[in-house]
C-alpha positions as CSV (number, residue, x, y, z in Angstrom):
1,X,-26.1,-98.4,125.9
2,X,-26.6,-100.5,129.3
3,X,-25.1,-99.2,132.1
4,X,-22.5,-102.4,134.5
5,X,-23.5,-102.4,137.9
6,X,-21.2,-103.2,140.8
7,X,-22.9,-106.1,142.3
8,X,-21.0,-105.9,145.2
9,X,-22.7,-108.4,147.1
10,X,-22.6,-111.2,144.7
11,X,-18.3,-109.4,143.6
12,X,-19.3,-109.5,140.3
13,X,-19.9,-106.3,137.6
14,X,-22.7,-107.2,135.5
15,X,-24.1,-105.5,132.3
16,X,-27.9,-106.7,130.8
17,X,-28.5,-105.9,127.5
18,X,-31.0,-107.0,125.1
19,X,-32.3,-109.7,127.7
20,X,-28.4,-111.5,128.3
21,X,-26.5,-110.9,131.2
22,X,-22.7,-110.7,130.8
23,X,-20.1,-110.2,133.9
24,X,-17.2,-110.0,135.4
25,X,-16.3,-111.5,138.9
26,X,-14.5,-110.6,141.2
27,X,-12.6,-111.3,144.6
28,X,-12.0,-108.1,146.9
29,X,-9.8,-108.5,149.8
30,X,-8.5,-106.2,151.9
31,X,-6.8,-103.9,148.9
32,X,-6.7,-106.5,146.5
33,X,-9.6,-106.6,143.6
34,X,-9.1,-110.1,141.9
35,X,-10.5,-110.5,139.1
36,X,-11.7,-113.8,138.4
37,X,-13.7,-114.5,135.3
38,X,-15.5,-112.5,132.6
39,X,-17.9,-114.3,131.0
40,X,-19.7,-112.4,127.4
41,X,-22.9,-114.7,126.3
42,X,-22.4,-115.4,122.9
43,X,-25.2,-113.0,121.9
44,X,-23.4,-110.3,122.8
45,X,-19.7,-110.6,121.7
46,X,-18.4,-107.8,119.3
47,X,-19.5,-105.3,121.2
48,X,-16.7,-104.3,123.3
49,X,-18.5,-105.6,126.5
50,X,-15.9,-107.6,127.8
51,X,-13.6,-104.5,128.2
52,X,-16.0,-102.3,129.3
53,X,-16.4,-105.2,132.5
54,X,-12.9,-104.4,132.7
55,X,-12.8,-100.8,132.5
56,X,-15.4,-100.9,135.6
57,X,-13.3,-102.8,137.4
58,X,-9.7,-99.8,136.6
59,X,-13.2,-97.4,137.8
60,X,-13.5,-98.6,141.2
61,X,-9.9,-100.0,141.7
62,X,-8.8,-96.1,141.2
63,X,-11.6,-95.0,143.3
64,X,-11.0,-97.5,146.4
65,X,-7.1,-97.4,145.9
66,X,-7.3,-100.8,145.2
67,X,-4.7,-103.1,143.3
68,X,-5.7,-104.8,140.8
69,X,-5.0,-108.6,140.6
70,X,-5.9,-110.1,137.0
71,X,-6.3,-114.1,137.4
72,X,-8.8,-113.4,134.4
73,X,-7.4,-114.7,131.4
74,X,-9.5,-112.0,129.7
75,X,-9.0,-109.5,132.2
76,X,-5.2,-109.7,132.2
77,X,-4.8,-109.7,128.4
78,X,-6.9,-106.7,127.7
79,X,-4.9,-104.8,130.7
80,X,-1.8,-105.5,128.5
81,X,-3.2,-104.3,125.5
82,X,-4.7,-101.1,126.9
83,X,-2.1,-99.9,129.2
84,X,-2.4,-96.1,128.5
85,X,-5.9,-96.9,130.6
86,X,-4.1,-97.9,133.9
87,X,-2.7,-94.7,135.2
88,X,-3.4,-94.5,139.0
89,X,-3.9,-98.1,139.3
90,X,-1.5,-100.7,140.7
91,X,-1.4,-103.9,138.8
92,X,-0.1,-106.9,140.9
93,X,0.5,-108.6,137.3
């Protein structure tokens, strides 16, 4: 299994697997981690990636004490259905 990488020059997590690059982007500001767009090449889907992206971003959010802001329309819908994963992060929902 591929490992995301915190791109954190380009604010984006990105995860390469089997030659196709899926990501999430980000904004960080100040406190605030926006997340801006996942995007899961068709190649890929079924695979859980998408929340993983999303997972890495609860990773470093809890980490850096960072709030979490979902703009994502991906993003925010998988926080909601996978609440028991955001204990010790701040959502700004």
């Amino acid at each position: 299994m591929s490992e995301i990488v915190d791109e954190t020059a380009d604010e984006r997590f990105v995860l390469e697997e089997d030659g196709h690059t899926a990501e999430l982007i980000y904004h960080l500001h100040g406190e605030r981690l926006t997340l801006i767009h996942t995007e899961v090449p068709d190649a890929l889907e079924g695979r859980g990636i998408g929340g993983r992206l999303v997972r890495a971003a609860l990773t470093r959010a809890r980490r850096d004490q960072l709030t979490i802001v979902p703009n994502c329309p991906f993003a925010r819908s998988w926080l909601e259905k996978h609440r028991d994963e955001l204990d010790g992060v701040t959502i700004d929902w």
